[in-house]
N, C-alpha and C positions, 0 to 999 in steps of 0.2 A: 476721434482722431486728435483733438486736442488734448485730452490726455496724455498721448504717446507726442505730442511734439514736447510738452512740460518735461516729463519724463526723459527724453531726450537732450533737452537741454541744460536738466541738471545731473546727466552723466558726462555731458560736455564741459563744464563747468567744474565738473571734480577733477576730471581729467586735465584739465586748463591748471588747476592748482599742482596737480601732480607733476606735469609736468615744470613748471617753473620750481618745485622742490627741489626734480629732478636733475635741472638744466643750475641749479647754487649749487650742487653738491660736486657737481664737475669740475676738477681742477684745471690750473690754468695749462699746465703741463702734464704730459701720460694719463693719459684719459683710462679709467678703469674700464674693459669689456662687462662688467657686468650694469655697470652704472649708462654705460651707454646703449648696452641691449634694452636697459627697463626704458630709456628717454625715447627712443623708436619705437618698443611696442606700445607707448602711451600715445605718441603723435600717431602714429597707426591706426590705433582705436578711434581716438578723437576725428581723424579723417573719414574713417566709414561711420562714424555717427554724421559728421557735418553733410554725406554723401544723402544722406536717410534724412535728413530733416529735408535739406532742399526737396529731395523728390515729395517729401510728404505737403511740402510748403506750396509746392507746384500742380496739385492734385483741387 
């Protein structure tokens, strides 16, 4: 199980990077749909991993 929390937390941690890429790239003005679809399905992911470590944390 400690494997899969490591694991875990360094998909969280890419993710974390990704998104802070994601979120400089965004202008201050007219937001791009495609740039703001990838910032959602990053924070997305990132939330059902953070969901999956709690419960594995809590076992």
């Amino acid at each position: 199980m400690t494997d899969e929390i490591e694991q875990l937390k360094k998909q969280m941690a890419h993710l974390a990077r990704l998104i802070e890429e994601t979120k400089k790239r965004l202008p201050a003005h007219s937001v791009k749909p495609p740039v703001m679809a990838d910032l959602l399905k990053y924070e997305d992911e990132y939330d059902t991993l953070a969901k999956k470590l709690a419960d594995l944390k809590s076992r």
